[in-house]
N, CA and C atoms of all chains as a GROMACS GRO file, in nm:
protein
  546
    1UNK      N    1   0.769  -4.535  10.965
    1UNK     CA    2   0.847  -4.580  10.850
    1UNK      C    3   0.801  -4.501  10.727
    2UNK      N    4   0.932  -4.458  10.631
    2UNK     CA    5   0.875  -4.327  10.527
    2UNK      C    6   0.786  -4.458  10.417
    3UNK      N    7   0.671  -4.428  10.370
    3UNK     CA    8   0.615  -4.460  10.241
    3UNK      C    9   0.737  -4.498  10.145
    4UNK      N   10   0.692  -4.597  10.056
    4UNK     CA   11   0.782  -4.594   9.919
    4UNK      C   12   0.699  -4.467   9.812
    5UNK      N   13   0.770  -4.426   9.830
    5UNK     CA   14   0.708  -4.368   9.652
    5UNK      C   15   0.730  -4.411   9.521
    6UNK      N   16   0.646  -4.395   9.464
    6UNK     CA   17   0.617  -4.418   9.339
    6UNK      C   18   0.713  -4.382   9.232
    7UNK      N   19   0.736  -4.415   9.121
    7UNK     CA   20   0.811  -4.367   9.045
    7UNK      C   21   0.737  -4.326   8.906
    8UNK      N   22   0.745  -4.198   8.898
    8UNK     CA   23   0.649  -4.130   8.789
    8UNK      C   24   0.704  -4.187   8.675
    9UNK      N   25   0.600  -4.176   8.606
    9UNK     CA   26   0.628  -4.202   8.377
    9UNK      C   27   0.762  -4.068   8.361
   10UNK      N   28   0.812  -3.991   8.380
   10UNK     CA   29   0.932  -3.892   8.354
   10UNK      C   30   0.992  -3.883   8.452
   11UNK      N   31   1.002  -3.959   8.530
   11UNK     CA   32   1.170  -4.020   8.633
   11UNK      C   33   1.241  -4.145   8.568
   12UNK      N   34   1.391  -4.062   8.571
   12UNK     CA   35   1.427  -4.189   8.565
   12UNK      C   36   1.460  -4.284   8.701
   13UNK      N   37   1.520  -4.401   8.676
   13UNK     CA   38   1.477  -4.541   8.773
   13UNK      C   39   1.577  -4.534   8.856
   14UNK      N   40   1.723  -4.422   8.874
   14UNK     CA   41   1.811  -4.402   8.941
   14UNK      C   42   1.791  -4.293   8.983
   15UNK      N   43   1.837  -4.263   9.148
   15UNK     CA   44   1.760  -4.147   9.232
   15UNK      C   45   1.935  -4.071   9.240
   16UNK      N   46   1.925  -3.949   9.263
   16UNK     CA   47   2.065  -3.857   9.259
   16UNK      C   48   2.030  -3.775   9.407
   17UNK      N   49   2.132  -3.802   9.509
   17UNK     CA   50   2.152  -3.787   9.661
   17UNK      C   51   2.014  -3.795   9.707
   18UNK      N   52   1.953  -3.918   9.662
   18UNK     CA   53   1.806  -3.982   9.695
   18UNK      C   54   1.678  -3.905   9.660
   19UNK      N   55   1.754  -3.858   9.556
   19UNK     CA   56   1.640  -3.704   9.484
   19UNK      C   57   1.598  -3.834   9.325
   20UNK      N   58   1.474  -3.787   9.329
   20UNK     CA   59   1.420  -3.810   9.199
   20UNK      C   60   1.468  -3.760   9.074
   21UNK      N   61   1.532  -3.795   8.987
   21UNK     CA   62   1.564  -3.696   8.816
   21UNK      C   63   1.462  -3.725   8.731
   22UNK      N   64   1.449  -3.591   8.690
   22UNK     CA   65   1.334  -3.597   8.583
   22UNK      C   66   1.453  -3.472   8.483
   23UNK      N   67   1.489  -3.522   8.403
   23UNK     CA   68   1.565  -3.498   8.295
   23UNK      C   69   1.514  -3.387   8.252
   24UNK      N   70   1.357  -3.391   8.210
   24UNK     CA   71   1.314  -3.255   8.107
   24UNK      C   72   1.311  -3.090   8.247
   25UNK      N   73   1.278  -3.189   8.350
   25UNK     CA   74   1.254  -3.049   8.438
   25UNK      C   75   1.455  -2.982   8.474
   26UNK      N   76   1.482  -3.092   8.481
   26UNK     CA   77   1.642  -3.033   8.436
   26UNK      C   78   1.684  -2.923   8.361
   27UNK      N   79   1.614  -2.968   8.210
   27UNK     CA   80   1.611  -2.888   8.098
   27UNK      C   81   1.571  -2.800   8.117
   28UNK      N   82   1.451  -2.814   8.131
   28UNK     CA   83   1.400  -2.638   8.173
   28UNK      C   84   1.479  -2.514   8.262
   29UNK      N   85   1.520  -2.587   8.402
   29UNK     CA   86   1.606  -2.540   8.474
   29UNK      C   87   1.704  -2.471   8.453
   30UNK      N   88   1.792  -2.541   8.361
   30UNK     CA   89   1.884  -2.486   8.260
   30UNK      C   90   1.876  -2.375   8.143
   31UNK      N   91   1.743  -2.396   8.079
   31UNK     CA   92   1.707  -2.305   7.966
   31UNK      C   93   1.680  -2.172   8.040
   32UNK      N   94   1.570  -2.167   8.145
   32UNK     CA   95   1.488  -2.086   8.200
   32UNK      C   96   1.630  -1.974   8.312
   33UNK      N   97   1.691  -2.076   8.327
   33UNK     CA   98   1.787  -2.030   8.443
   33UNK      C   99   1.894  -1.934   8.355
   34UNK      N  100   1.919  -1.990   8.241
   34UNK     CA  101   1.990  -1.914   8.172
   34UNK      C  102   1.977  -1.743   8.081
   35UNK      N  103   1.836  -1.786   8.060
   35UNK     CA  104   1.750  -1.687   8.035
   35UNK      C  105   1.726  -1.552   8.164
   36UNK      N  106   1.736  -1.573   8.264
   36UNK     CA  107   1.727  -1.483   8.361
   36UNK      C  108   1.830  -1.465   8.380
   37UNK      N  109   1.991  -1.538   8.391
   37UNK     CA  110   2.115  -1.456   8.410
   37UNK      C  111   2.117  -1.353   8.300
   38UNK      N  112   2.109  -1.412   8.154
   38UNK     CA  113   2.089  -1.248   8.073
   38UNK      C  114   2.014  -1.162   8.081
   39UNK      N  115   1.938  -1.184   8.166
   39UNK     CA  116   1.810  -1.042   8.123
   39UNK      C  117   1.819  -0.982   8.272
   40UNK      N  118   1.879  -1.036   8.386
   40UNK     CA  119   1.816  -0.956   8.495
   40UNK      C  120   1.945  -0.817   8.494
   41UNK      N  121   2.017  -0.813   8.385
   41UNK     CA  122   2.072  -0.710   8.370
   41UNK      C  123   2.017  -0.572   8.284
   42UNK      N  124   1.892  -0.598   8.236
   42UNK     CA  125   1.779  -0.557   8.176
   42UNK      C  126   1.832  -0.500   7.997
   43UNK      N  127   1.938  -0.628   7.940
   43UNK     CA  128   1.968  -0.637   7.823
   43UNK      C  129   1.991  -0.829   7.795
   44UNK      N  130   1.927  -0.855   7.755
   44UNK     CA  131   1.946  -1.005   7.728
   44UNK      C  132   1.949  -0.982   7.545
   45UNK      N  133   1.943  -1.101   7.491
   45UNK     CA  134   1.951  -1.152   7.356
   45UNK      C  135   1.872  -1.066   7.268
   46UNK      N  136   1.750  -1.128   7.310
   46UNK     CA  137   1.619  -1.091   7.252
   46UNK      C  138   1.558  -0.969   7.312
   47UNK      N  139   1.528  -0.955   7.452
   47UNK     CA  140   1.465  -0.841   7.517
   47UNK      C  141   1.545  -0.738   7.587
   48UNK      N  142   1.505  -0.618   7.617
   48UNK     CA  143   1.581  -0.526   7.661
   48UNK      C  144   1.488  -0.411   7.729
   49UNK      N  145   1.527  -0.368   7.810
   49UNK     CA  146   1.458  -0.253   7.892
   49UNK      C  147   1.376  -0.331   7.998
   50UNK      N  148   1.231  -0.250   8.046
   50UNK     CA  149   1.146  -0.317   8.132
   50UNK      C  150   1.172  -0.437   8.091
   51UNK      N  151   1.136  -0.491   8.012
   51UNK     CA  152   1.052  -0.642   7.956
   51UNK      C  153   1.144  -0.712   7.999
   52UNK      N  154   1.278  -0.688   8.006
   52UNK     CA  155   1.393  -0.772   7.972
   52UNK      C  156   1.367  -0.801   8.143
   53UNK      N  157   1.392  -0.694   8.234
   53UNK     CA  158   1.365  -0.702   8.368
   53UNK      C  159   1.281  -0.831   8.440
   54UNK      N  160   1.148  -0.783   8.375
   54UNK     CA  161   1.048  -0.866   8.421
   54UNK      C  162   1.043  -1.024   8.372
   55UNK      N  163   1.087  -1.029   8.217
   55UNK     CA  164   1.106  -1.148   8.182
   55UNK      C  165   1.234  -1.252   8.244
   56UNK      N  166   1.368  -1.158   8.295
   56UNK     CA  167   1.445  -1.201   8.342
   56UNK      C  168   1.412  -1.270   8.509
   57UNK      N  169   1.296  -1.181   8.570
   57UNK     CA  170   1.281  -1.184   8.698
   57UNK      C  171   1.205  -1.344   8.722
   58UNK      N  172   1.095  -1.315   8.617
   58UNK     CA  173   0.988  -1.441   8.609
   58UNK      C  174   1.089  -1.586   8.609
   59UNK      N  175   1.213  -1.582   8.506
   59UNK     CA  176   1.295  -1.678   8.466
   59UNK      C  177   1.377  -1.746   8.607
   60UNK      N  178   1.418  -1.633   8.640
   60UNK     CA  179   1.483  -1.647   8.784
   60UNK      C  180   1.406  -1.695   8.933
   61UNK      N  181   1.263  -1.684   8.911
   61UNK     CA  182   1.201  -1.686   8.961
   61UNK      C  183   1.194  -1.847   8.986
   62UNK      N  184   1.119  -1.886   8.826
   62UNK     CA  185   1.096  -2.004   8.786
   62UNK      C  186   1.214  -2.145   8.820
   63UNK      N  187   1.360  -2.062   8.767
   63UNK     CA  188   1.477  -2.177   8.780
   63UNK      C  189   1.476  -2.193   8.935
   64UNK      N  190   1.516  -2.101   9.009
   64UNK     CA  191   1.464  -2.112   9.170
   64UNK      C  192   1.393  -2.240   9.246
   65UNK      N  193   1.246  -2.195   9.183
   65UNK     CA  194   1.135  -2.270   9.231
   65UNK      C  195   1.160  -2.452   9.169
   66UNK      N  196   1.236  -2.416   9.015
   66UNK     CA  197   1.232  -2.601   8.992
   66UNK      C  198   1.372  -2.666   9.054
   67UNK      N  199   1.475  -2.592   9.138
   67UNK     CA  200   1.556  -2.640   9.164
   67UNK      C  201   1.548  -2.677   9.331
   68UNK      N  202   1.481  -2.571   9.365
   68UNK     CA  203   1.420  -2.609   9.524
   68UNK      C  204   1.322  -2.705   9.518
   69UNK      N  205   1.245  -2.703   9.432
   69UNK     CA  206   1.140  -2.829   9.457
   69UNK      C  207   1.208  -2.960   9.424
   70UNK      N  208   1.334  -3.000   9.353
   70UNK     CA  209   1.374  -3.105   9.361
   70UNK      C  210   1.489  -3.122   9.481
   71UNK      N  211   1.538  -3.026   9.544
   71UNK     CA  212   1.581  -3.028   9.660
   71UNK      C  213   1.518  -3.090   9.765
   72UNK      N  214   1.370  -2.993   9.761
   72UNK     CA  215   1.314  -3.016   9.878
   72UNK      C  216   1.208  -3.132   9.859
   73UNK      N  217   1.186  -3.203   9.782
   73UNK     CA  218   1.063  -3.266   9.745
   73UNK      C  219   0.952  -3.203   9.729
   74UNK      N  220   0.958  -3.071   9.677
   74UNK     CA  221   0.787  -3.055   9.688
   74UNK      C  222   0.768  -3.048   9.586
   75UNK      N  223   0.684  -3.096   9.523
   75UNK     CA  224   0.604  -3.087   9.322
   75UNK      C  225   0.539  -2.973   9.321
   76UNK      N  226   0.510  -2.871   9.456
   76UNK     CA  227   0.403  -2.813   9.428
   76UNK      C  228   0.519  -2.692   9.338
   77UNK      N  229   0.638  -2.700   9.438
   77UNK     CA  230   0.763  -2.592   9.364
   77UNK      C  231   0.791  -2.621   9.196
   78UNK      N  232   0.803  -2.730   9.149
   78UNK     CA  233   0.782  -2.746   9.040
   78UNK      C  234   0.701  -2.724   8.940
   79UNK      N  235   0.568  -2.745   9.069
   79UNK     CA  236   0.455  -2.708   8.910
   79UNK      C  237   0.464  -2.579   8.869
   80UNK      N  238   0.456  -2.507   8.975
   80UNK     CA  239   0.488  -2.326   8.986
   80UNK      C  240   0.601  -2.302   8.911
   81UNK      N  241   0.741  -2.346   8.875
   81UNK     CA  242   0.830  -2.316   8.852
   81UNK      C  243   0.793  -2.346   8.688
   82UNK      N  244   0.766  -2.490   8.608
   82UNK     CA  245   0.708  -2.491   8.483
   82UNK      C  246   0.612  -2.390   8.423
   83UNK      N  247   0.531  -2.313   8.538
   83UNK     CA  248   0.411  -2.279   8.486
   83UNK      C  249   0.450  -2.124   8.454
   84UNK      N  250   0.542  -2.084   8.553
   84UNK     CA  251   0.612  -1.960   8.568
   84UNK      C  252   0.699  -1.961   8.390
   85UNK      N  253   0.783  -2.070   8.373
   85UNK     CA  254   0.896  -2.088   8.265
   85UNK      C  255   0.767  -2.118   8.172
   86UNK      N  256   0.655  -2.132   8.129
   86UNK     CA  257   0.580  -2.172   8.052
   86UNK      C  258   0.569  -2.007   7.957
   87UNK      N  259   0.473  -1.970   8.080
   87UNK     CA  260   0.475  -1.801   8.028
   87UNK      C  261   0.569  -1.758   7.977
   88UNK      N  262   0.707  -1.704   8.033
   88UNK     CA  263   0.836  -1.697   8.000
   88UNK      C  264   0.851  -1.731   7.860
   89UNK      N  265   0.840  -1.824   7.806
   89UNK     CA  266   0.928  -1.848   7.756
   89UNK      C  267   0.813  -1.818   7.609
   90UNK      N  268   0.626  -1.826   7.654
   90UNK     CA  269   0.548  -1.745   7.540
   90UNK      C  270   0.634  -1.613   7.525
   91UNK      N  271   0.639  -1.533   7.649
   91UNK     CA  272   0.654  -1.403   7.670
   91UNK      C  273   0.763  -1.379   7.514
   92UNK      N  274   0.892  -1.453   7.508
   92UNK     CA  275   0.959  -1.436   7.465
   92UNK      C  276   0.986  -1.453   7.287
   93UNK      N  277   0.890  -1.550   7.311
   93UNK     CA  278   0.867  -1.620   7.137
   93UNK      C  279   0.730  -1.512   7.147
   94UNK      N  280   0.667  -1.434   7.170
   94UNK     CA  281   0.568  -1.343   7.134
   94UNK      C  282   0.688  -1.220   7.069
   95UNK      N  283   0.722  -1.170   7.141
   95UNK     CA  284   0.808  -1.034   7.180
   95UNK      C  285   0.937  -1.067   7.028
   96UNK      N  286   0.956  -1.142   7.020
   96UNK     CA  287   1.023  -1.208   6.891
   96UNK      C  288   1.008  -1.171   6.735
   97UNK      N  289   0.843  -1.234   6.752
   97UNK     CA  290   0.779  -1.231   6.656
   97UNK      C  291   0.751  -1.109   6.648
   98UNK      N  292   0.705  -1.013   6.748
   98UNK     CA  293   0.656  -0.912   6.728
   98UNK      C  294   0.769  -0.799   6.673
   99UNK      N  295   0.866  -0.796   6.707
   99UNK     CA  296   0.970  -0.718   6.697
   99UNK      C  297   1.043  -0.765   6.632
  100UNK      N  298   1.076  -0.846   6.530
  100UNK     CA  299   1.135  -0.918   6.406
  100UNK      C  300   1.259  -0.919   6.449
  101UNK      N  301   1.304  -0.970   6.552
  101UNK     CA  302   1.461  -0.943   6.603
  101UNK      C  303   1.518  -1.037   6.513
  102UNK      N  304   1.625  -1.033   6.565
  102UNK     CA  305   1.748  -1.070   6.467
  102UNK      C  306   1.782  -1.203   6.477
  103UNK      N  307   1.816  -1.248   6.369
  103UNK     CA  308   1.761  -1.431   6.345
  103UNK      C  309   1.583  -1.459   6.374
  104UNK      N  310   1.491  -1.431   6.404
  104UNK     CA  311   1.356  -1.416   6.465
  104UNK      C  312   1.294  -1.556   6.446
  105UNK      N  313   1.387  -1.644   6.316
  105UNK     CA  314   1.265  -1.727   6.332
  105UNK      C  315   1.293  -1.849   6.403
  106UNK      N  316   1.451  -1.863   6.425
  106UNK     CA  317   1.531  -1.941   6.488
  106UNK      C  318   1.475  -1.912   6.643
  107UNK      N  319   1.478  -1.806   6.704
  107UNK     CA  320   1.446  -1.768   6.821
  107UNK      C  321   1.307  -1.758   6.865
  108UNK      N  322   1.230  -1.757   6.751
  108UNK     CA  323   1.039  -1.771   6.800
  108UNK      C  324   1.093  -1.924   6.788
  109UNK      N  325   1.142  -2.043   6.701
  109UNK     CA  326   1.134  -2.167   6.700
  109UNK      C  327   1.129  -2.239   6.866
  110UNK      N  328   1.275  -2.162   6.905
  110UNK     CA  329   1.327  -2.211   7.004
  110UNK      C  330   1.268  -2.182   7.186
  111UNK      N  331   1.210  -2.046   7.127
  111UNK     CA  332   1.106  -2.002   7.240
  111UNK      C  333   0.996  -2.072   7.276
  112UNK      N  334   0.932  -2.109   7.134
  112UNK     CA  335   0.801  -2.188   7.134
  112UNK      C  336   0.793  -2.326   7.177
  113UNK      N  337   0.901  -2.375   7.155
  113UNK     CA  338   0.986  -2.520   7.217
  113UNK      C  339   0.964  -2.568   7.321
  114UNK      N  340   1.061  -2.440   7.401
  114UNK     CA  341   1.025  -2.450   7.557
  114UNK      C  342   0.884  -2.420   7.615
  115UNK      N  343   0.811  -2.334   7.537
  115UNK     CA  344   0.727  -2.255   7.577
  115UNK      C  345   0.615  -2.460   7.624
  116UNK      N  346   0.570  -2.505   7.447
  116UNK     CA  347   0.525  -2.629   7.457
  116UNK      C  348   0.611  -2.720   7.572
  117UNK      N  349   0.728  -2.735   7.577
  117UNK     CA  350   0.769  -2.825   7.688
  117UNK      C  351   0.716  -2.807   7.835
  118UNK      N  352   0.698  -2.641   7.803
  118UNK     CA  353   0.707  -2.648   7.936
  118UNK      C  354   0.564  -2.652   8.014
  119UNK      N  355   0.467  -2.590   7.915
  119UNK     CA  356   0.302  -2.628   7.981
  119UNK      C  357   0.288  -2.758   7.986
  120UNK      N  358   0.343  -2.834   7.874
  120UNK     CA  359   0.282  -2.982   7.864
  120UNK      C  360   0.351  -3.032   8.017
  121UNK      N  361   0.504  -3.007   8.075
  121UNK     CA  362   0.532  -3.056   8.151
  121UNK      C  363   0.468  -3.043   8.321
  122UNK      N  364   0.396  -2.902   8.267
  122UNK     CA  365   0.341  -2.854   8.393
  122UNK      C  366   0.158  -2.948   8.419
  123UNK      N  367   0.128  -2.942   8.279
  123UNK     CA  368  -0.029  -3.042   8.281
  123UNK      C  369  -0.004  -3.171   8.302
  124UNK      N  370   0.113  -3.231   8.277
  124UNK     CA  371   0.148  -3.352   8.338
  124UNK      C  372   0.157  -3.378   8.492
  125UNK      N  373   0.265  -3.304   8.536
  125UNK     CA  374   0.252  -3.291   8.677
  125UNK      C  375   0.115  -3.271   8.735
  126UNK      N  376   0.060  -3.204   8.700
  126UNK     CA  377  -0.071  -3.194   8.753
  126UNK      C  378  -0.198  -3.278   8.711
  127UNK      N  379  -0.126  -3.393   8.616
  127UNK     CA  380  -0.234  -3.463   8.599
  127UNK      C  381  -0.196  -3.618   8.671
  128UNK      N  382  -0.066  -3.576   8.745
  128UNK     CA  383  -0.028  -3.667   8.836
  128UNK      C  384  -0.058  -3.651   8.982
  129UNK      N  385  -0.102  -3.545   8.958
  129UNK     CA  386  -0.126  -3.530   9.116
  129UNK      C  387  -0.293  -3.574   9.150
  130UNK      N  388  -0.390  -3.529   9.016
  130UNK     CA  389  -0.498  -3.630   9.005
  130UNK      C  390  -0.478  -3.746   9.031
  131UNK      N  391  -0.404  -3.855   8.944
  131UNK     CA  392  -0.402  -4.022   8.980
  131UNK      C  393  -0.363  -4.043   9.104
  132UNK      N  394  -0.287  -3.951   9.144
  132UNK     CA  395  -0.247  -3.964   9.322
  132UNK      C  396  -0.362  -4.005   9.390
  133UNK      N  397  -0.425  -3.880   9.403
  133UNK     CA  398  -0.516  -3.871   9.449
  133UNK      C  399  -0.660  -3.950   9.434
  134UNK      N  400  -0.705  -3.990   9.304
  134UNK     CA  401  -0.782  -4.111   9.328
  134UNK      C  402  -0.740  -4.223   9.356
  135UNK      N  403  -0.605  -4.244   9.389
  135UNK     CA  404  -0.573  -4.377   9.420
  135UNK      C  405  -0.563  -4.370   9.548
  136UNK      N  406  -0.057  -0.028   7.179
  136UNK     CA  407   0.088  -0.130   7.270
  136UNK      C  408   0.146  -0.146   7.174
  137UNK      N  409   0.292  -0.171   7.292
  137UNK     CA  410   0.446  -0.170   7.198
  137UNK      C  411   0.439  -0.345   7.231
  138UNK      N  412   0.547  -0.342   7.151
  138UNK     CA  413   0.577  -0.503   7.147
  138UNK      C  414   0.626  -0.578   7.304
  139UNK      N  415   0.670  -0.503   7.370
  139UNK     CA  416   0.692  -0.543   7.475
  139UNK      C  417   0.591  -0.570   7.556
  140UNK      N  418   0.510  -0.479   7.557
  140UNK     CA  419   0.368  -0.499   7.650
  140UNK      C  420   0.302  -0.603   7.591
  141UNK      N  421   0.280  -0.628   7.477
  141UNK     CA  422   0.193  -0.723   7.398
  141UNK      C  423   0.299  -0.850   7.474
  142UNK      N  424   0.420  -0.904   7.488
  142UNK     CA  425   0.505  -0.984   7.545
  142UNK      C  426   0.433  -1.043   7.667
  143UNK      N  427   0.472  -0.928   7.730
  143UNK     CA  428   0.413  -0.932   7.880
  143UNK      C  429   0.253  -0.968   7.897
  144UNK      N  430   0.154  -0.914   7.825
  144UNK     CA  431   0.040  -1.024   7.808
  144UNK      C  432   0.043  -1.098   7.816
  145UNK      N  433   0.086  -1.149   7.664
  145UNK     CA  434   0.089  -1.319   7.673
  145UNK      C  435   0.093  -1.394   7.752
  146UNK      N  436   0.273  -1.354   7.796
  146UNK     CA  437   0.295  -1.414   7.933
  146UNK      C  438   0.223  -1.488   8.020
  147UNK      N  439   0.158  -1.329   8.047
  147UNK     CA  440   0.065  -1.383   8.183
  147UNK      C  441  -0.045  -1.450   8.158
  148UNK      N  442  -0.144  -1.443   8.077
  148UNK     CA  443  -0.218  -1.469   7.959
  148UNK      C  444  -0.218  -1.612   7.978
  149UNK      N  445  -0.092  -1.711   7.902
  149UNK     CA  446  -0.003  -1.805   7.896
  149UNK      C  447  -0.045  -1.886   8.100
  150UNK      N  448   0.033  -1.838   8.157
  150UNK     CA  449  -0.025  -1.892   8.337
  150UNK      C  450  -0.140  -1.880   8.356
  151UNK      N  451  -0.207  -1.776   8.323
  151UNK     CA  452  -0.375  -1.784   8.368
  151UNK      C  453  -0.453  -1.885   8.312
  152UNK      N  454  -0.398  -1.893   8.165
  152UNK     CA  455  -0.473  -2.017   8.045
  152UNK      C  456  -0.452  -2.198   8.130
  153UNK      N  457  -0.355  -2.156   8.156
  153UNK     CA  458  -0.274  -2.323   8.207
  153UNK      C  459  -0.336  -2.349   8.332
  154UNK      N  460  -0.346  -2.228   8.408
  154UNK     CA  461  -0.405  -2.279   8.533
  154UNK      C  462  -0.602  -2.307   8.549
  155UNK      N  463  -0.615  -2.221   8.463
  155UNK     CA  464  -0.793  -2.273   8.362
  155UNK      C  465  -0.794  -2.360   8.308
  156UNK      N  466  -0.703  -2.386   8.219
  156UNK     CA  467  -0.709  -2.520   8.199
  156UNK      C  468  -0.727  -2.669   8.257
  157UNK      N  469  -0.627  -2.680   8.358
  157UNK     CA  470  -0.605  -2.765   8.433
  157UNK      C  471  -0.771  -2.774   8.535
  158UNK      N  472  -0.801  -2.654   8.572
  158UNK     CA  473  -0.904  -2.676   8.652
  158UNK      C  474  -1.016  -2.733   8.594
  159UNK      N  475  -1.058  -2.702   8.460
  159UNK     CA  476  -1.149  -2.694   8.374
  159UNK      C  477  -1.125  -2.828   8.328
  160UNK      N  478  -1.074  -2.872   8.324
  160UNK     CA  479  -1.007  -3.032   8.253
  160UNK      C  480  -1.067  -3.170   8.388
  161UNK      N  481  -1.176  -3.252   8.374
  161UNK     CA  482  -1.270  -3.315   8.507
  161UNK      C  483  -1.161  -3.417   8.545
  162UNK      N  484  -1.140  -3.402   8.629
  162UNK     CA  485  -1.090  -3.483   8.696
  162UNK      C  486  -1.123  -3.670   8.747
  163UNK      N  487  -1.089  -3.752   8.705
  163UNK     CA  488  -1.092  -3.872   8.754
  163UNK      C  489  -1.145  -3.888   8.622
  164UNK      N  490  -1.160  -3.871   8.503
  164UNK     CA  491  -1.196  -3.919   8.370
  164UNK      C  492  -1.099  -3.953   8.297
  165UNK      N  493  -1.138  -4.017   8.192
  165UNK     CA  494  -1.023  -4.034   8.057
  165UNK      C  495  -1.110  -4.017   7.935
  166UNK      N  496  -1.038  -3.933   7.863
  166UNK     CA  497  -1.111  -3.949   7.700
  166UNK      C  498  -1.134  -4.075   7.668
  167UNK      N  499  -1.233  -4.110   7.618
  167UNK     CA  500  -1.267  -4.240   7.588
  167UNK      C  501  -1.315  -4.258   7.460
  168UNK      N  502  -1.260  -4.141   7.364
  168UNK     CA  503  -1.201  -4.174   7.219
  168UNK      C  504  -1.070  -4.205   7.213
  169UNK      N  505  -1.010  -4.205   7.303
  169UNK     CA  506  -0.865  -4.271   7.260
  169UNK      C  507  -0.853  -4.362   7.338
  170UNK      N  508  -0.951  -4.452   7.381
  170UNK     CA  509  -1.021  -4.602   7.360
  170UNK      C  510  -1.033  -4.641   7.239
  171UNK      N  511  -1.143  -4.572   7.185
  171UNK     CA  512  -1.192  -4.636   7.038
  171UNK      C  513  -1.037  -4.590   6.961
  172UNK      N  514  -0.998  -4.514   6.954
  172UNK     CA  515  -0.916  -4.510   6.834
  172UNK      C  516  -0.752  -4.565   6.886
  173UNK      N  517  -0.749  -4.669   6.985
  173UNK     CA  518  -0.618  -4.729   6.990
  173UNK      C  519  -0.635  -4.865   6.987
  174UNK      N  520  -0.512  -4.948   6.996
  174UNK     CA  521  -0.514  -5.089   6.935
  174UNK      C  522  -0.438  -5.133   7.076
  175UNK      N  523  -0.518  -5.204   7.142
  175UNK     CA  524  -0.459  -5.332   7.204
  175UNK      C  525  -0.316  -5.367   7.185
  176UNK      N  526  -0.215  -5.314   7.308
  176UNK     CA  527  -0.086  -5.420   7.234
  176UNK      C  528  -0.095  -5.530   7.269
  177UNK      N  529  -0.087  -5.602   7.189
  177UNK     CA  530  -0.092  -5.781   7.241
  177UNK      C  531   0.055  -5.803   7.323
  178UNK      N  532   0.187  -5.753   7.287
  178UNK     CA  533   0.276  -5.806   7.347
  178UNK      C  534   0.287  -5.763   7.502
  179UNK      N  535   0.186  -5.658   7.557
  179UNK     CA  536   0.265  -5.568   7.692
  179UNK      C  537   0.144  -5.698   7.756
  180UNK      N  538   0.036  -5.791   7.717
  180UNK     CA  539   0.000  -5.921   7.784
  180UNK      C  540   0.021  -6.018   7.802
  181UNK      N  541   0.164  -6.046   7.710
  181UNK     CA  542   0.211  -6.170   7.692
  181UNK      C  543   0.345  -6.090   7.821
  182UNK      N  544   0.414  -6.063   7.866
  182UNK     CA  545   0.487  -6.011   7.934
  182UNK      C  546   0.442  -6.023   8.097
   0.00000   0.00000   0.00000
């Protein structure tokens, strides 16, 4: 007989085709996912050339990993996928700032956003997988 | 370095920090200044 599981502090209390929602990893999904359809053409918004490549690749990488891990149940795809979109999304609010692009401060704002959402969301997960585990 | 490379640091920089972090951070503890510096809700005991 399967275990009940638990229902984490960032699920909500209704399950979608018996999948867990966690709203912010949604978000990310979306931000991060969107971010790699522009760039893996190696011209996005903000970046262009290599960078755009690699930053696009990491993004694509990342939306991937958080959409399979809520597919498949695994958190470990998630944590990887936040931690991946974490970088990303420094990468981008660095590269910003550095290169005074156009609007720059709107776009370091909005980089840095995700950038914080997305470690904090990734040290969470992983500080859930601690209480798991001592319990 | 061009601005792009300085990017791409970070980046990675950014995953290496998080994943040091996390390791570096003891496990099965709690800060226990934010003991002292929080307040009892009385109502989540009456519930």
């Amino acid at each position: 007989m399967a275990q009940k599981r638990e229902r984490r502090g960032y699920e909500l209390k209704a399950l979608f085709w018996g999948r867990p929602i966690r709203p912010f990893h949604l978000a990310v999904f979306i931000s991060t996912g969107a971010v790699g359809i522009t760039n893996l053409d190696g011209a996005g918004t903000v970046l262009s050339g290599a960078t755009s490549y690699v930053v696009g690749g990491v993004a694509s990488i990342s939306a991937i990993l958080l959409i399979t891990g809520w597919w498949f149940k695994k958190d470990v795809f998630a944590e990887w996928g936040l931690l991946l979109a974490a970088g990303m999304w420094a990468s981008r609010a660095t590269f910003a700032f550095l290169s005074h692009a156009h609007n720059e401060w709107f776009t370091i704002a909005i980089s840095f956003a995700w950038f914080v959402g997305a470690a904090g969301a990734y040290l969470l997960e992983r500080y859930d997988h601690v209480i798991s585990d001592r319990e | 370095m061009s601005d792009q490379t300085w990017s791409i640091i970070v980046g990675f920089a950014v995953v290496v920090g998080l994943r040091l972090l996390d390791w570096v951070l003891p496990k099965g503890y709690i800060w226990t200044k934010v003991r002292d510096w929080s307040i009892k809700d009385e109502d989540e005991d009456e519930k």
